[in-house]
ZAMARGU-4260 file (C-alpha; in steps of 0.2 Angstrom, whole numbers, plus 5000, padded with zeros to 4 digits):
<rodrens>
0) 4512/5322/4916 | 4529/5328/4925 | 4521/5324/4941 | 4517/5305/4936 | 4532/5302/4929
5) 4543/5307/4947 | 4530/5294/4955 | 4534/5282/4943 | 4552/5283/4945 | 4547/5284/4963
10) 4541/5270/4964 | 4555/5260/4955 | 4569/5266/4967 | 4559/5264/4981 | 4556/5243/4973
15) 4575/5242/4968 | 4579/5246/4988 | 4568/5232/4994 | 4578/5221/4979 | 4594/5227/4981
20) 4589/5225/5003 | 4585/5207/5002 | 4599/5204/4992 | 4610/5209/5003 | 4601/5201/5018
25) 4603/5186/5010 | 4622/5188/5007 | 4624/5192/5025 | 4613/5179/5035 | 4628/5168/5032
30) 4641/5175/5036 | 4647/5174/5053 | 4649/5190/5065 | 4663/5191/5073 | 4671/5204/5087
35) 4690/5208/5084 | 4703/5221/5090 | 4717/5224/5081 | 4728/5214/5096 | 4717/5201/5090
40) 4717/5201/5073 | 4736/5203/5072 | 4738/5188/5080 | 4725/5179/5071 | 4736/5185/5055
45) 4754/5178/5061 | 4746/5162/5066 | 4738/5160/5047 | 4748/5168/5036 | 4756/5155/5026
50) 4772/5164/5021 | 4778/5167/5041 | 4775/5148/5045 | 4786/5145/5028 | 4796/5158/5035
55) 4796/5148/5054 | 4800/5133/5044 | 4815/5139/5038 | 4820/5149/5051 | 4820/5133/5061
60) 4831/5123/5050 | 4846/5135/5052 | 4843/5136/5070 | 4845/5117/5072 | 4862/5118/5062
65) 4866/5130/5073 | 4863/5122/5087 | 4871/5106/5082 | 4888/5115/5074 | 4900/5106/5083
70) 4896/5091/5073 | 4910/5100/5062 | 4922/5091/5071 | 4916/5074/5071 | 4928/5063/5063
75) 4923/5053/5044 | 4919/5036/5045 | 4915/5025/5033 | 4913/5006/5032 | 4912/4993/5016
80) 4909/4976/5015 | 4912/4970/4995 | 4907/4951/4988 | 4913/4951/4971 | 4918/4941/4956
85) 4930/4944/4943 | 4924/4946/4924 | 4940/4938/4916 | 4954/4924/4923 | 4973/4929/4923
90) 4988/4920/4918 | 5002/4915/4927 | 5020/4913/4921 | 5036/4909/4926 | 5050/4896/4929
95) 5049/4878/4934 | 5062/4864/4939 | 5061/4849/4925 | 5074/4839/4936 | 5076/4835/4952
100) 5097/4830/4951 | 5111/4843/4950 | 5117/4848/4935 | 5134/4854/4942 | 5146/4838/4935
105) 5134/4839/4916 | 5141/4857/4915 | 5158/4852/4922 | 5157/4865/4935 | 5171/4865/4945
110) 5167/4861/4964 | 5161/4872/4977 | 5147/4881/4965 | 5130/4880/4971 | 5119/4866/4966
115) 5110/4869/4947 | 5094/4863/4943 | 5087/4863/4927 | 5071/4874/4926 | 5060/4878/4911
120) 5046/4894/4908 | 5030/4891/4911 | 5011/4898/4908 | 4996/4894/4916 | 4977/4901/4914
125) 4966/4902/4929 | 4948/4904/4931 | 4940/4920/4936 | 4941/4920/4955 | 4928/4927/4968
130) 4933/4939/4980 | 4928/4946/4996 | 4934/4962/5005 | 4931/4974/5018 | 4935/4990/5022
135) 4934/5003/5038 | 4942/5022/5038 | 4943/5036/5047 | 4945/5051/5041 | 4947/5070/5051
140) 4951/5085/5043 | 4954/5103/5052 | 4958/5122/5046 | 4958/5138/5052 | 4942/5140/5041
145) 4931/5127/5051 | 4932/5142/5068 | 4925/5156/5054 | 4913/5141/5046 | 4906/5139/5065
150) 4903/5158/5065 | 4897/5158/5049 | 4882/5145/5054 | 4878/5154/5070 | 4876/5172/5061
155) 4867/5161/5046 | 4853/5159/5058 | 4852/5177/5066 | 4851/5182/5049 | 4836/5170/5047
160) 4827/5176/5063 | 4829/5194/5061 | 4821/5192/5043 | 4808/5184/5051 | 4803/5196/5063
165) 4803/5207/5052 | 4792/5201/5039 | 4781/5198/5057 | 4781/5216/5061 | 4777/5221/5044
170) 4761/5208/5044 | 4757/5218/5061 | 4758/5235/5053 | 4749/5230/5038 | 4733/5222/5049
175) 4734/5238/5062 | 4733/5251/5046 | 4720/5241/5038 | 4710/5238/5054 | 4710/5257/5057
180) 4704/5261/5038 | 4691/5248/5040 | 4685/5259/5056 | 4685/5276/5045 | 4673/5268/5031
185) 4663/5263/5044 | 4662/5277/5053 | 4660/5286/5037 | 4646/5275/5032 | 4638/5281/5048
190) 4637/5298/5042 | 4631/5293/5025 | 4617/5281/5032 | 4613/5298/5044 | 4613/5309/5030
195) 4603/5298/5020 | 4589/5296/5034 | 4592/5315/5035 | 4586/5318/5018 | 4571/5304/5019
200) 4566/5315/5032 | 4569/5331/5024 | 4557/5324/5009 | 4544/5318/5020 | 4542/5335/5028
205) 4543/5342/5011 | 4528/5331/5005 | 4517/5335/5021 | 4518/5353/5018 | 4516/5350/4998
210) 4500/5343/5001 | 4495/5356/5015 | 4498/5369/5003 | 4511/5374/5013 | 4526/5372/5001
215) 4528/5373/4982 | 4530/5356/4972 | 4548/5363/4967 | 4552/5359/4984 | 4546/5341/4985
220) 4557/5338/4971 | 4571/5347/4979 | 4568/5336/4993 | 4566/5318/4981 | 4581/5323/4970
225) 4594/5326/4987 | 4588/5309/4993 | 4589/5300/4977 | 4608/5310/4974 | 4614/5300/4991
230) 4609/5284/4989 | 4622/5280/4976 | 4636/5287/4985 | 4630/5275/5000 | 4629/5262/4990
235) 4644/5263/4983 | 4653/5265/5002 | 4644/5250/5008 | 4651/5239/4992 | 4669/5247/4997
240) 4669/5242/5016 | 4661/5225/5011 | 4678/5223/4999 | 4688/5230/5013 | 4681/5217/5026
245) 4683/5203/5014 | 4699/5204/5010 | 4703/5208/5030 | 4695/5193/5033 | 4707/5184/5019
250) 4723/5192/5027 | 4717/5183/5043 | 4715/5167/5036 | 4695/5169/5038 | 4683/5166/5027
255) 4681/5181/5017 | 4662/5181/5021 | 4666/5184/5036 | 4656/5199/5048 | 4668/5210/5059
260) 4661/5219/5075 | 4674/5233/5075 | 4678/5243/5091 | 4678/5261/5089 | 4688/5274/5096
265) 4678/5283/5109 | 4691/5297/5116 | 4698/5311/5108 | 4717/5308/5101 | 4730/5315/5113
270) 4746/5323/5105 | 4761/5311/5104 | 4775/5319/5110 | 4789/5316/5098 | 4810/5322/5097
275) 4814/5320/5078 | 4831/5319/5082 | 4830/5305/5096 | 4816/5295/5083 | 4828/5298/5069
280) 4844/5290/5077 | 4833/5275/5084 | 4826/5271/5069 | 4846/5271/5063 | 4849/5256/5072
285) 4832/5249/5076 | 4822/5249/5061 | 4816/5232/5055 | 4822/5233/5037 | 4840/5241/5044
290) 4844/5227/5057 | 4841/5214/5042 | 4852/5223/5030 | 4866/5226/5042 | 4864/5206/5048
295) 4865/5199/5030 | 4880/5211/5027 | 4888/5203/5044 | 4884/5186/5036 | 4892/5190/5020
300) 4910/5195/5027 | 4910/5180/5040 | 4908/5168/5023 | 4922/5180/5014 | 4934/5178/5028
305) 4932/5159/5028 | 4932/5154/5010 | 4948/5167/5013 | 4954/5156/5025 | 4950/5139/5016
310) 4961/5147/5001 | 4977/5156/5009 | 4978/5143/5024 | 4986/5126/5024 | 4975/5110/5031
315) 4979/5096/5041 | 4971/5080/5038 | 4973/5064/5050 | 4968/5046/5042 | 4966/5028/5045
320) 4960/5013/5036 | 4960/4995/5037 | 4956/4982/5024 | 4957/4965/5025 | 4951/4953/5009
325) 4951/4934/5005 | 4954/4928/4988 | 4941/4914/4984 | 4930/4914/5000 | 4922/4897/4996
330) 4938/4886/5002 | 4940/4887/5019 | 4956/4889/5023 | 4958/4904/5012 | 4949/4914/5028
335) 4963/4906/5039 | 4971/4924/5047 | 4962/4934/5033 | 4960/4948/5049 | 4980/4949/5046
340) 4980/4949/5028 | 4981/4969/5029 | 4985/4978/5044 | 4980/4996/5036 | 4987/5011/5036
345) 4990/5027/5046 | 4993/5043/5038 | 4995/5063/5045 | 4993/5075/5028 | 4997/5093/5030
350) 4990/5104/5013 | 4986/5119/5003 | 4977/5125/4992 | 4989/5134/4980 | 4977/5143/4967
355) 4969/5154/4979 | 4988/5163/4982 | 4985/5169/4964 | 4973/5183/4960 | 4971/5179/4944
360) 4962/5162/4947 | 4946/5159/4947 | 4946/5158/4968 | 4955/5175/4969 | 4940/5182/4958
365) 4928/5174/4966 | 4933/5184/4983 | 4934/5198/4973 | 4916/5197/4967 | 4912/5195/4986
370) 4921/5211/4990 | 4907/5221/4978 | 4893/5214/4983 | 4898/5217/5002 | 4903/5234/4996
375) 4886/5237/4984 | 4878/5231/5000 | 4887/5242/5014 | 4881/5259/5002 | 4865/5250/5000
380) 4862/5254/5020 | 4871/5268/5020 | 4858/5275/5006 | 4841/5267/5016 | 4849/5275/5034
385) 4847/5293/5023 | 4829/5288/5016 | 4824/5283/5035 | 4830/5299/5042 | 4820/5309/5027
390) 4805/5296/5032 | 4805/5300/5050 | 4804/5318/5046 | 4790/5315/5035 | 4779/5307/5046
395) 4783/5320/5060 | 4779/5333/5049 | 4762/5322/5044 | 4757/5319/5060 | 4760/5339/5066
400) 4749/5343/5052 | 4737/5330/5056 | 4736/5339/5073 | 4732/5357/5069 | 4720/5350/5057
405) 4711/5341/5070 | 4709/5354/5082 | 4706/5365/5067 | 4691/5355/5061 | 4685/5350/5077
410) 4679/5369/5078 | 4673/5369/5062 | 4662/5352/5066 | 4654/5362/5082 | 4653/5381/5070
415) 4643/5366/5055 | 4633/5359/5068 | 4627/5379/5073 | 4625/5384/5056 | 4612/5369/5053
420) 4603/5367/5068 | 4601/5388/5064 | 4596/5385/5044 | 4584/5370/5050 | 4573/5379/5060
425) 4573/5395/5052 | 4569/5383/5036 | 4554/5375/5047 | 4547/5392/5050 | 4549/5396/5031
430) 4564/5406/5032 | 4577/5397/5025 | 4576/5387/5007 | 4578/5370/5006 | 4596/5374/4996
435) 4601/5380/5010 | 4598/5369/5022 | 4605/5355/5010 | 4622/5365/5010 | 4621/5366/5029
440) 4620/5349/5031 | 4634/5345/5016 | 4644/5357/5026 | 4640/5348/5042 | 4645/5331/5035
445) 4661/5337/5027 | 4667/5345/5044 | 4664/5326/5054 | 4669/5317/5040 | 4689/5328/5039
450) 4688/5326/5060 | 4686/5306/5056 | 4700/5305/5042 | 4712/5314/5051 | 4710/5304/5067
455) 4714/5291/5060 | 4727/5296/5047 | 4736/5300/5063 | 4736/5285/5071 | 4740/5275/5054
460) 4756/5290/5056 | 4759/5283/5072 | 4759/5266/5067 | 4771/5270/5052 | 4782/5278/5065
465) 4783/5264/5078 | 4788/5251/5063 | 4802/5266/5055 | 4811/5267/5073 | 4809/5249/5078
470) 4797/5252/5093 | 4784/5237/5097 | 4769/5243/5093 | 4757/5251/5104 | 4772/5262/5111
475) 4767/5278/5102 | 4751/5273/5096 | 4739/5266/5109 | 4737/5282/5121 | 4733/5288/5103
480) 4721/5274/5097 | 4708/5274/5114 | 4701/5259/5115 | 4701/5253/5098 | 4719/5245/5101
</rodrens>
């Protein structure tokens, strides 16, 4: 009864592979295969990541002002043209001769006094009127600030750019690291799909010699259960490089169906050779994140010592205008010599701001909240060049202990390999249990499998490293990386 219900259960495995197999053939016959480096794929990234082309946009923008900041001095102008009618008339008064004869010998005036006329007040309404003017200025201001304000557009965009490479380099570490881990799941996967074929193996020779009469039916099912034990781990592998080349395939911009033909690394990893101390005081000046920090805390003064400036500094402004205007534009000879009715103005105005010379207004607080965030900022890269020196050391330290472990478990793969080729044929002959072949083989497997993760933890290290002290990449890890980079 035992033995028919391990057949039965047998047999559905064996039906949910052929399922669970076309399944996945039929997820797979669409999507496209395709062969990549890392080179490759961080180009591929930078060209489709949306963030760096918004980035590039911006970056862009700030390099045009920069280019184009001498338009500070480019005077105002402004022109106006002005066709308008007034809402309400006005009224005229004033005083008007009622006769046109002296009035000297009425008043008995004696002789010699001026002529007097006779004059009376007057008033008189008149109709809104129409009106048309023009008007033309010039207008040019200049301060010691505008010089800082021309630095501060030029350093406005290396702040930009250097941001931008960063976030660049980052995307390239990122896609390196990721390419490398996506080469240790498939490499691990190998050993599982080998170990797996191991075992199917293992439990065919275990059911020839059950039916010779050869071996116990303990055996068989020693045989069936090892077998059945693996397939869910491999499983379970395969789903996790699938979601590891799906969302590569999304950081390229790919279509997340998308197949890659990975190049493995085919020679041994060769020992970097590193000088903390050297590594540690490059990445003080080099590392990405340092540069942008120390660039946005350069910006930051320039615009302090300019709105400074503006403030403390007086101002010289240069102006001209001209504008001429005709009352009633409909009657003709109200245009006659309308171009001289104003002949403009000319002024030169020298100024200051005066509220900046005392601390206590808004404009001397405003500096002053400048001066704590350029000083919160200054401790800010003092503090990440301390983590950048404890992160460098780290990753030495890492990557020495990556190392020894290598060339520790390379010996071990080579005593594993020993130990089971040994335990398989002394289990051939009858000598050895199946047990113990099973934990030669597990110990076997374990001993490639720490080779494999340490290989590449050391060249993710690497990668790490070269970002930390500002090194394109490649510099410490491609005599490291064989020809998978």
């Amino acid at each position: 009864m035992k033995r028919k219900f391990s057949v039965i259960a047998a047999a559905m495995m064996v039906l949910s592979r052929l399922v669970f197999a076309q399944e996945e053939a039929d997820v797979s016959s669409t999507a496209p295969v395709m062969n990549i480096t890392p080179d490759e794929a961080v180009e591929l990234a930078i060209k489709n990541n949306l963030s760096l082309q918004s980035s590039l946009v911006e970056v862009d923008t700030k390099k045009r002002k920069a280019d184009l900041r001498w338009n500070q001095f480019i005077p105002s102008l402004d022109a106006r043209i002005t066709l308008g009618r007034q809402n309400q008339g006005t009224a005229t008064s004033g005083f008007a001769p009622f006769t046109q004869t002296p009035l000297n010998s009425t008043l008995g005036l004696p002789a010699g006094v001026p002529d007097i006329y006779g004059v009376m007040p007057y008033s008189v309404d008149v109709d809104p009127q129409w009106f048309f003017q023009t008007s033309f200025a010039v207008g040019w201001q200049i301060s010691v600030a505008l010089f800082e304000g021309l630095r501060n557009i030029r350093l406005d965009y290396e702040t930009g750019f250097i941001s931008y490479e960063k976030a660049k380099l980052q995307t390239e570490r990122d896609i390196r690291k990721a390419y490398y881990q996506m080469l240790l799941l498939q490499e691990n996967l190998k050993l599982k799909q080998e170990s797996y074929e191991t075992a199917e193996r293992q439990e065919a020779s275990a059911r020839a010699a059950y039916r010779a009469g050869l071996a116990p039916e303990l055996q068989l099912l020693q045989a069936q259960v090892s077998k059945e034990n693996k397939k869910p781990e491999l499983d379970q592998l395969e789903n996790q490089f699938k979601m590891a080349k799906a969302q590569f395939a999304y950081n390229l911009g790919l279509p997340t169906n998308t197949d890659f033909a990975l190049i493995p690394r085919e020679d041994a990893i060769a020992a970097a050779s590193l000088d903390t101390r050297s590594l540690i005081a490059d990445a003080a000046e080099k590392k990405p994140d340092i540069k942008e920090l120390r660039a946005q805390i350069e910006y930051a003064k320039s615009g302090r010592k300019a709105r400074t400036l503006q403030q403390n500094t007086p101002y010289l402004a240069l102006s001209w205008n001209f504008a001429p205007n005709v009352i009633d534009p409909w009657t003709p000879s109200q245009w006659d010599d309308w171009f001289k009715k104003d002949g403009g103005n000319f002024s030169v105005t020298i100024g200051m701001n005066l509220n900046g010379l005392v601390p206590l207004f808004k404009e001397g607080q405003m500096l002053k909240d400048i001066d704590n965030q350029i000083k919160a900022a200054e401790l800010g890269l003092e503090q990440m060049k301390r983590g950048t020196e404890i992160e460098i050391y780290n990753i030495i330290l890492s990557l020495q202990n990556a190392q020894t472990s290598i060339e520790v478990m390379e010996k071990t793969v080579e005593l594993a390999q020993l130990s089971y080729n040994s335990t398989s044929r002394a289990y051939g002959a009858g000598l050895q249990t199946f047990v113990e072949v099973k934990s030669a083989e597990d110990a076997l497997n374990q001993a490639k499998l720490g080779v494999l993760s340490q290989n590449y933890t050391y060249i993710m290290g690497l990668i790490d490293l070269e970002y930390a002290v500002g090194v394109p990449f490649g510099t410490l890890s491609r005599g490291a990386g064989g020809s998978g980079d």
